[in-house]
N, C-alpha and C positions, 0 to 999 in steps of 0.2 A: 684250569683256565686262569691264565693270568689276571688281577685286578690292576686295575689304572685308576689314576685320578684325571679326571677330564677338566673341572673348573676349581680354582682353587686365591681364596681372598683371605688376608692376614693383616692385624694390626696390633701384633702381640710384641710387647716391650717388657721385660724383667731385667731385674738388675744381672750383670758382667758375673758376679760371683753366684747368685741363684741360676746361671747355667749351668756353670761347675759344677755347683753341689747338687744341679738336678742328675748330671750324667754320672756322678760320684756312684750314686746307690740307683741308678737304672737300671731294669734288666731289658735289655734290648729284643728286639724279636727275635725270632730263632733265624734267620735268614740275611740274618746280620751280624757278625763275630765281633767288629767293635765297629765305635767311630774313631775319628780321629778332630779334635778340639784345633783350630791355628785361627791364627790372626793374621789378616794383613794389613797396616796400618789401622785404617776405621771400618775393616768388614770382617766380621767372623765367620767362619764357614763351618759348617760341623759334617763332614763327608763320612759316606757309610763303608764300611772293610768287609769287603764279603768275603765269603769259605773260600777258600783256593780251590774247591773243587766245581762250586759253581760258575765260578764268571773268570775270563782272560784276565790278569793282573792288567791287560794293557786296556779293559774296558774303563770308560768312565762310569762309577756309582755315582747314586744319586747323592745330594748335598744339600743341606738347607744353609743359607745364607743370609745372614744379618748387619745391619750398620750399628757401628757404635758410636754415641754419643752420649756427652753429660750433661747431666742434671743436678739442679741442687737441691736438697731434701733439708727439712727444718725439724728439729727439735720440738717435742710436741708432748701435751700429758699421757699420750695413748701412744706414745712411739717414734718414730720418724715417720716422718711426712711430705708427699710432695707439695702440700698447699702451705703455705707459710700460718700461721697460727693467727687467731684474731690480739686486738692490744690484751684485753682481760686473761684470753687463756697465756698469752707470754708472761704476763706479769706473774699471774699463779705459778707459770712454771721457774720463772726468777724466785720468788721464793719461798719455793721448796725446793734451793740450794742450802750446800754448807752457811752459807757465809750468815753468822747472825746481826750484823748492821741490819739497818731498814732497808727497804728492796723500791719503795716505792719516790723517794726521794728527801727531801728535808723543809725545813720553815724558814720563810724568807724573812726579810729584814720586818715587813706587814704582817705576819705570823701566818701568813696562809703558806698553804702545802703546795710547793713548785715540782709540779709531775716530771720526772723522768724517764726520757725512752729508755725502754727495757730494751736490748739487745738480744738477737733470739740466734741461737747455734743452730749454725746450718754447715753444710757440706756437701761437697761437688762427688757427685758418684756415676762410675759408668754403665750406660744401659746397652743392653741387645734388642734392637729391635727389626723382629721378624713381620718385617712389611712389604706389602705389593701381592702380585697374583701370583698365578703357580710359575713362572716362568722366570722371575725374579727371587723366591725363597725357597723352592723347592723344583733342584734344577737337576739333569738326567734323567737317564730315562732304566736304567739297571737298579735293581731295588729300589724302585719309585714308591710303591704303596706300602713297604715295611716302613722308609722315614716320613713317609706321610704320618704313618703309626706313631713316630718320633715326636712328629710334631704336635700331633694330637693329643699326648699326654703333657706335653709340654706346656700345648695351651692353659689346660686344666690344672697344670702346677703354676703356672705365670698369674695365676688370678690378677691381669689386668691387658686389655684388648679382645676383640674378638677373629673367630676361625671359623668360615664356610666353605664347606666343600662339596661339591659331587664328584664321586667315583662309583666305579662298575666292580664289583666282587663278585666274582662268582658267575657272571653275567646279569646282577640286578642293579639298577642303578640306587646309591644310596646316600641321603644329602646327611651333611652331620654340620651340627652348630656351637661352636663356643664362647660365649660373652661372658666375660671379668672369669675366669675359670669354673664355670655351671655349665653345665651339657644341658641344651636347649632341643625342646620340640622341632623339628625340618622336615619339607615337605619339598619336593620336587613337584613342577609343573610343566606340563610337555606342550609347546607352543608352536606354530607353523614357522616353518622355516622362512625368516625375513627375506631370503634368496629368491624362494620360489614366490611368493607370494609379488615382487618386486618384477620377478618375469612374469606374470600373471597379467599385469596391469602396465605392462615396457610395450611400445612399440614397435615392431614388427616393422622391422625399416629394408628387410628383403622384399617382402611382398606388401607393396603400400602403394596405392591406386593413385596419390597425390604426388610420389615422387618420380621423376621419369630418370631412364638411367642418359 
C-alpha cells in the first residue's frame, strides 16, 4: 500500500551550507538513488532521482523547495549568533582579543573613564528556508513520502523551526511533530466534515414553501 502525506506545515530555516553538509553524509531511503541539489536564483530545490526501473525518466519526482535569504549572525562568547550580543557580553568578547591596549576606552581631560562602543563582528550568511504547506515544500506526487522522509530528518538536523505532518502508512493515519529539531508527542483528531455539517444547516432552496417558482 502506498503512503501519502495528506497535510503537511513547515517553518524550517538552516544555514545554505548545513544543507550540504546534511546531504554530504545522508543515507537516503532506499526508494531513492540520489537527489539532485540546484538553485535558481533565491529557491533551492532538492529533487529526488529515482531507480530507472521504478518511475518513467519523464515522471516528475517529488522535490522539496526552499527560499533563500540572508541573515546576519553576530560574534558571540558561545559562537555565532543570530541575536546580536548584550553591550557587557561584547565588551568581554572585545577583550578577550589579541590586542593588549585597553578594550574599554581611556581617561579624559576630567580623569573619568569615556566608554567606548565596542564594535561586534558580524556577518551576512545564507539561509534555506523550508517554509509553507505541503504544496509549496514538498511538491510531486512520485516518491512523495520517501522525501517527506528527507525532510523529516532534515527538520531534526536543522534544530531550528517547526514540522507537522499527517500521513497514511500503511493505511494508518500518522501525525508526526518537529520543533527546534526534538521529535514531539502528535495526536490526530477526527472532526466532522465542515462541508457536511454546512449542508446540514444550508437551505433547501429546491423545495421551500416560501419561494414560488
Amino acid at each position: 500500500m502506498t503512503s501519502r502525506v495528506y497535510r503537511l506545515h513547515s517553518t524550517l530555516e538552516l544555514q545554505l551550507d548545513d544543507v550540504h553538509d546534511f546531504f554530504d553524509g545522508y543515507e537516503l531511503p532506499v526508494e531513492v538513488a540520489d537527489v539532485e541539489v540546484t538553485r535558481r536564483n533565491n529557491t533551492l530545490i532538492v529533487s529526488a532521482v529515482a531507480e530507472e526501473d521504478n518511475i518513467s525518466k519523464y515522471t516528475p519526482t517529488a522535490q522539496l523547495k526552499a527560499s533563500v535569504t540572508e541573515n546576519r549572525i553576530y560574534e558571540t562568547e558561545d559562537g555565532w549568533s543570530e541575536t546580536p550580543p548584550e553591550p557587557q557580553d561584547a565588551a568581554a568578547a572585545a577583550s578577550s582579543g589579541d590586542d593588549d591596549g585597553p578594550q574599554w576606552g581611556s581617561f579624559g581631560e576630567a580623569g573619568q573613564m569615556q566608554a567606548e562602543e565596542v564594535e561586534v563582528n558580524s556577518k551576512l550568511v545564507e539561509y534555506a528556508c523550508f517554509k509553507g504547506d505541503r504544496e509549496t515544500v514538498l511538491q510531486n506526487t512520485a516518491l512523495q513520502y520517501p522525501m517527506f522522509e528527507v525532510l523529516r530528518d532534515l527538520a531534526i538536523y536543522a534544530e531550528k523551526g517547526t514540522l507537522t505532518v499527517i500521513a497514511a502508512v500503511d493505511g494508518q493515519l500518522e501525525a508526526t511533530r518537529i520543533v527546534d529539531g526534538d521529535e514531539r508527542s502528535a495526536s490526530i483528531e477526527v472532526i466532522d466534515d465542515p462541508r457536511e455539517r454546512e449542508s446540514e444547516n444550508s437551505v433547501n432552496w429546491r423545495d421551500n414553501k416560501f419561494i414560488s417558482e
